[in-house]
C-alpha positions as CSV (number, residue, x, y, z in Angstrom):
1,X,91.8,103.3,113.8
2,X,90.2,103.2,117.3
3,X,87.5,106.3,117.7
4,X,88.0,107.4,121.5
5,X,84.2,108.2,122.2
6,X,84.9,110.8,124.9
7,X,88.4,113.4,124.7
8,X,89.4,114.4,128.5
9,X,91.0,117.8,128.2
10,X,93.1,117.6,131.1
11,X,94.6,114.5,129.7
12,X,95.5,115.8,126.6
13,X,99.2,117.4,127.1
14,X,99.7,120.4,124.7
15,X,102.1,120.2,121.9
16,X,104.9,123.5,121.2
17,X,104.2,123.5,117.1
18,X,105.9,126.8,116.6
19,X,107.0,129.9,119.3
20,X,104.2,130.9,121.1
21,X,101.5,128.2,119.2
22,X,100.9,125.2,121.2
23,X,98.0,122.6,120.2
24,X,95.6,120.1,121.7
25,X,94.9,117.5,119.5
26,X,91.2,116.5,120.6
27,X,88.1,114.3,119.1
28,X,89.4,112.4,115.9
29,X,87.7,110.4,113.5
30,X,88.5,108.6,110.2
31,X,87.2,111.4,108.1
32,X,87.6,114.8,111.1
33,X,89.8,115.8,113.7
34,X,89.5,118.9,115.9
35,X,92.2,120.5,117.5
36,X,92.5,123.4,120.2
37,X,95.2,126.4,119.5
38,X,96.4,128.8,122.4
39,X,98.6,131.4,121.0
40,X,100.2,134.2,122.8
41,X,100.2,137.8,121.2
42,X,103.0,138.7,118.9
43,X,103.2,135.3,118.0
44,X,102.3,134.1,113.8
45,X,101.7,130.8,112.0
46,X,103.4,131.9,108.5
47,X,102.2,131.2,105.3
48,X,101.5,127.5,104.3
49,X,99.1,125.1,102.5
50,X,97.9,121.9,103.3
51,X,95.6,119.2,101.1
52,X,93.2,119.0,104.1
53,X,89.8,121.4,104.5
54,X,90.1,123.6,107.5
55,X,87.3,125.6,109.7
56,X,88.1,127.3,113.0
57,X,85.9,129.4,115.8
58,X,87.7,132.0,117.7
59,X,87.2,131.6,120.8
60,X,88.9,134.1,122.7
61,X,91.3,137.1,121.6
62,X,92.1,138.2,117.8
63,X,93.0,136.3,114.8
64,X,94.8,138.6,111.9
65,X,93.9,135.6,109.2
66,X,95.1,135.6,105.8
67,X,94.4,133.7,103.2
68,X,95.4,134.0,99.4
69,X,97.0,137.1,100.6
70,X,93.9,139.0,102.2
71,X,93.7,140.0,105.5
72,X,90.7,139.2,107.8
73,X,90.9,140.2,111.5
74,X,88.4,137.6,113.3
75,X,87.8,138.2,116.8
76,X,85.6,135.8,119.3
77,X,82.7,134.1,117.9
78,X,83.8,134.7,114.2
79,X,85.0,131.5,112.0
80,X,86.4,131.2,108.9
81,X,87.0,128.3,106.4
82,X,89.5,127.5,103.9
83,X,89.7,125.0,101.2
84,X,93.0,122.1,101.2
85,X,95.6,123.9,99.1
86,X,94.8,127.4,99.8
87,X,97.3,129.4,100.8
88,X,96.9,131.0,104.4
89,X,98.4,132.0,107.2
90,X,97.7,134.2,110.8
91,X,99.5,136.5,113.1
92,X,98.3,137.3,116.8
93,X,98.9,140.5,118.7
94,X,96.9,139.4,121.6
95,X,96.7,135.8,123.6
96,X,94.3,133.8,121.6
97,X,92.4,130.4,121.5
98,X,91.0,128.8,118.7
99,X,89.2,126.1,117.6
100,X,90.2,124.2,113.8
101,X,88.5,121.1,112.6
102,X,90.2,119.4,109.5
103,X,89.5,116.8,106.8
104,X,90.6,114.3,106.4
105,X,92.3,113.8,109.8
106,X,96.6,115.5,110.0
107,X,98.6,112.6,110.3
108,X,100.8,115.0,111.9
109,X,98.8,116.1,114.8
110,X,97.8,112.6,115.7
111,X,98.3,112.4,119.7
112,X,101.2,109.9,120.0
């Protein structure tokens, strides 16, 4: 895989994932990828797992996290963490951005 050194925001074009959850797919390397979330209020990522490690940072708004069925409301400047195969899931009631690294790399959010 090619490592592209330097991510240009305003030439990555967002991606709908779900209603209301679009992502930016930014730096990516063999072993991390970071992604950029906006998410407008009322909208909810439902309950999933995944086999790859996951931190985000709030940037802006509120994130109702929760994860192995607790709920943890994180609001700018707060991160969180969570293990591959954990359960977890969020809902938003106010526009939100955040920030999620991953490891390994999601084949799935790879910029195509």
């Amino acid at each position: 895989m090619a490592v592209q050194y330097v991510v240009r925001h305003q030439e990555v074009d967002p991606v709908a994932m779900l209603p209301g959850v679009e992502r930016r797919t930014l730096a990516v390397t063999e072993r991390i990828m970071l992604c950029e979330f906006h998410i407008r209020g009322g909208s909810e990522v439902p309950l999933h797992s995944h086999p790859h490690d996951q931190a985000g940072y709030v940037v802006s708004g509120q994130a109702i996290m929760i994860i192995e069925g607790k709920e943890y409301v994180c609001g700018p400047g707060d991160t969180y963490a969570i293990p591959g195969g954990v359960e977890h899931g969020a809902r938003f009631e106010v526009d939100t951005v955040i920030v999620d690294a991953f490891s390994p790399p999601r084949e799935e959010y790879m910029q195509k």
